[in-house]
C-alpha positions, 0 to 999 in steps of 0.5 A, a space after each residue: 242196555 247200559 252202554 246204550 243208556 251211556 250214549 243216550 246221556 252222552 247225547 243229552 249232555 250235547 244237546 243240553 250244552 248246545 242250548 245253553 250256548 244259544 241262551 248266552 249269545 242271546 243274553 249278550 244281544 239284547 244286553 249290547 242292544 239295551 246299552 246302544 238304546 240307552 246311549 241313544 236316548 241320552 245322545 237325543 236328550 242332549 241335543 234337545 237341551 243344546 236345541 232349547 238353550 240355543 233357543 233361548 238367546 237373544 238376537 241382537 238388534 238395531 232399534 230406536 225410540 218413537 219420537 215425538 215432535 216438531 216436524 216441517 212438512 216436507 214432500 219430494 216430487 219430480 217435476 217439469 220446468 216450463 215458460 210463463 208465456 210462449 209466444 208464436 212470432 207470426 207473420 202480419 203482412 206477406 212479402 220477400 224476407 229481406 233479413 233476420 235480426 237476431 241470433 236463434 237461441 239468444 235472449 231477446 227483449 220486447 221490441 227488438 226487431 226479428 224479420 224485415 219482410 220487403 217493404 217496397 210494395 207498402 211503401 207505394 200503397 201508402 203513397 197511393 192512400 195518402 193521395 187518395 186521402 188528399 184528394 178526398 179531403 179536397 173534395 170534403 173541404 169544397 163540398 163543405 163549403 158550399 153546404 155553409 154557403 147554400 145554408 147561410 142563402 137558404 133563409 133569404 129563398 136565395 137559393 131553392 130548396 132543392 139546391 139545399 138539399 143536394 148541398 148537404 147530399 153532396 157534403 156527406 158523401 164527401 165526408 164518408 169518402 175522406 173517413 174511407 180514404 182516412 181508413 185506408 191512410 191507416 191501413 197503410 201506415 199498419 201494413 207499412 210498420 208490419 213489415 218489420 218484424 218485432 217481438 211481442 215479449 222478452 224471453 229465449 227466441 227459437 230456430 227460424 223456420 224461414 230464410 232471407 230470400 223465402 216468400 212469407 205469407 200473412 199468418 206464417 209461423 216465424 219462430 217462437 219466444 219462451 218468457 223465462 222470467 218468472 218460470 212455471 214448476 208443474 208437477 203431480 201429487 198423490 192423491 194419498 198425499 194430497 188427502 192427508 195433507 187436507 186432513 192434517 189442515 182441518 185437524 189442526 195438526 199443521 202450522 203454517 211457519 209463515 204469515 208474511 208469503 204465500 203458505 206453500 213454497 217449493 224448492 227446486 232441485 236441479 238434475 245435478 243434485 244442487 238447490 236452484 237459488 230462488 224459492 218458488 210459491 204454489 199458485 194452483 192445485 187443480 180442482 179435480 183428480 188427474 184419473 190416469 195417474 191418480 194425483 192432483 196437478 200443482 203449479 208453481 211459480 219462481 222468479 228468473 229475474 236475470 234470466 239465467 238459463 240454470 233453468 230451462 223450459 222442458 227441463 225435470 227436475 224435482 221440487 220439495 214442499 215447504 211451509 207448514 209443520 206437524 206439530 207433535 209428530 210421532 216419528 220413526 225411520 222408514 228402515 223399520 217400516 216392513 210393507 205387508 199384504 196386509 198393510 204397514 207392519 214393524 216389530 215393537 221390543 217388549 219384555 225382550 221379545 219382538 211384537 208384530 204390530 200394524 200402523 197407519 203412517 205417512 211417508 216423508 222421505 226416510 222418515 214415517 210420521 206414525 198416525 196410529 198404533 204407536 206411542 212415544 217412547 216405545 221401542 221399534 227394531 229399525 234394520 234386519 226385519 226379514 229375520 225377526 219373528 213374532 216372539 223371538 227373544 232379541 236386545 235392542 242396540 239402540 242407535 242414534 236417530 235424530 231427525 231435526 238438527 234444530 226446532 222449527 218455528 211455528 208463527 200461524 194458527 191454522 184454521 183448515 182448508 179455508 186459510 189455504 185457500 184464502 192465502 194462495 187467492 191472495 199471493 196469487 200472481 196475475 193469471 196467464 190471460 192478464 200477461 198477455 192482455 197487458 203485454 197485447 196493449 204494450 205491443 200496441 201501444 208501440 206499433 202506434 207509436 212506430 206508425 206516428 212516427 212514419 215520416 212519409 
């Protein structure tokens, strides 16, 4: 009984080691796992606070002060170049074409003979009218002679008064064949001088669209003639553009800088980049909006007086606006403009932080002239606006921004749409219709003179 007693305690003394085994390997995991958990902990604490001092510095940023001042009014736009006047040489009497006088593509003046057409036929029907004129007023001489002969025997009942009234029957006829045969004398002449061909006005002359030896017809375009001396500059204004230039004008917040020309003048920039040497003035604004385009066509006219070809017809080029001012414009790059759905968004700086903020604007060139939302002397991030957000820390860098190298000079009160109005009726130039009305009389008066001068 003993002995087994022995083994029993020896096999509860295993049984007891086994376990107390089991208890410290399971009190060294849990102590490994503890430290791990804790090393952990600490590791994420330490990044949440590397995290949040990162977040804390500020960005640097390129920034500049809202200004206020003075602004000329300048607007860029492209634009086409054409004649004042084009004129189809045509064709007044049908014929050979003997000759052409002129080299196609120079520069003509008015006057100068373009196209003979054969004039032999011409020349034989003046003869012949001058016959039949001639003749007819040696009738009309006779006939009136008798009529005063028959008139003057009349009160004495020397003659009867059938005689009488044949007499004067006899002197009207003949009177009306001397004004026919007068007519066709002059026919003549006009048809005779029409066989030269001359130009109605001076300017660039076109390919002919006919040779020597061809059979001309009455009617028949010749060629054509570009007035180049002055030129029109058509182009097209938004009509955003052209809303808030009106606004501005009723407002009072544009000056005109000029009192001595028209108000609204252009300057044109050719394709090479350099300024074309005389400034043109505006002489219309069309009086509805273009649907298509949504703009307002303009029209401006420029003086050409040596008839230079720097600018030519169906020439572009671009044209930029002048004669007025802003007055105490508030001013900003458009670098620091950021176009949203929601319309015109930049990032004022305060207390160190970027703040979102909408605005009402007009563009002109690289600059907005701000007419809501901003005031003078804040502070506007001007570059990298994909990466700043509604309050990040930033430290503006400011840089230089200065938009007027000098002052403009403001000389003219304005007193809203009106004053415009007035100023382009009154430097308005002659309209297309009074050119050619006068240049018609002047082309006229010189066929008269060629046709007086025919000595035939």
């Amino acid at each position: 009984m003993r002995g087994k007693r022995k083994g029993v305690k020896r096999i509860s003394y295993g049984i007891t080691a086994k376990h107390k085994g089991d208890k410290y390997f399971k009190g060294h995991i849990y102590f490994s796992l503890l430290i791990i958990i804790i090393l952990c902990l600490a590791l994420l604490t330490s990044c949440k606070k590397g995290n949040s001092n990162t977040s804390q510095l500020a960005l640097p940023v390129s920034a500049v002060k809202v200004l206020k001042l003075d602004l000329p009014w300048q607007l860029e736009y492209p634009a086409l170049v054409n004649a004042s006047l084009e004129v189809e040489v045509r064709a007044q009497v049908g014929g050979i074409l003997q000759a052409r006088n002129f080299q196609e593509g120079s520069f003509i003046k008015q006057g100068t003979p373009l196209f003979q057409i054969d004039e032999t036929d011409y020349v034989l029907a003046l003869k012949s009218a001058k016959g039949q004129y001639q003749q007819a007023k040696s009738v009309y001489e006779n006939d009136l002679l008798t009529f005063n002969r028959v008139k003057q025997l009349m009160p004495s009942n020397a003659v009867s008064r059938q005689d009488y009234d044949n007499a004067y029957a006899n002197y009207l006829a003949s009177k009306a064949e001397l004004d026919i045969a007068a007519s066709a004398l002059e026919s003549a002449k006009v048809n005779l001088a029409y066989t030269t061909v001359q130009a109605s006005i001076s300017g660039l002359i076109g390919q002919s669209s006919q040779t020597a030896g061809n059979l001309i017809t009455v009617n028949q375009v010749l060629t054509t003639i570009q007035q180049i001396d002055p030129l029109y500059i058509n182009f097209s204004m938004p009509v955003d553009d052209f809303y808030a230039l009106s606004s501005a004008y009723e407002t009072g917040t544009l000056d005109f800088t000029s009192q001595d020309s028209a108000p609204l003048s252009v300057e044109i920039i050719l394709p090479s980049g350099e300024t074309y040497d005389n400034i043109g003035q505006i002489i219309y604004f069309a009086g509805s909006e273009d649907g298509n385009t949504s703009s307002i066509n303009i029209k401006a006219q420029v003086a050409n007086p040596l008839n230079q070809r720097v600018l030519l017809p169906k020439q572009f080029v671009r044209v930029k606006l002048h004669g007025a001012n802003y007055k105490q414009a508030l001013v900003i790059p458009s670098s620091a403009i950021l176009q949203t759905t929601k319309g015109n968004l930049v990032y004022t700086v305060e207390d160190g932080k970027a703040k979102p903020v909408f605005i009402e604007m007009q563009s002109q060139g690289n600059l907005a002239i701000v007419t809501k939302g901003l005031q003078e002397g804040q502070t506007v991030i001007s570059g990298g606006l994909i990466k700043i957000r509604d309050g990040m820390p930033v430290t503006p860098e400011y840089e230089d921004f200065t938009p007027l190298k000098q002052p403009v000079k403001t000389v003219m009160k304005q007193n809203g749409t009106a004053a415009l109005d007035a100023l382009l009726q009154k430097y308005q130039p002659k309209s297309e219709q009074d050119i050619r009305t006068a240049l018609q009389k002047k082309s006229d008066l010189q066929n008269s003179k060629n046709i007086k001068g025919a000595d035939l």
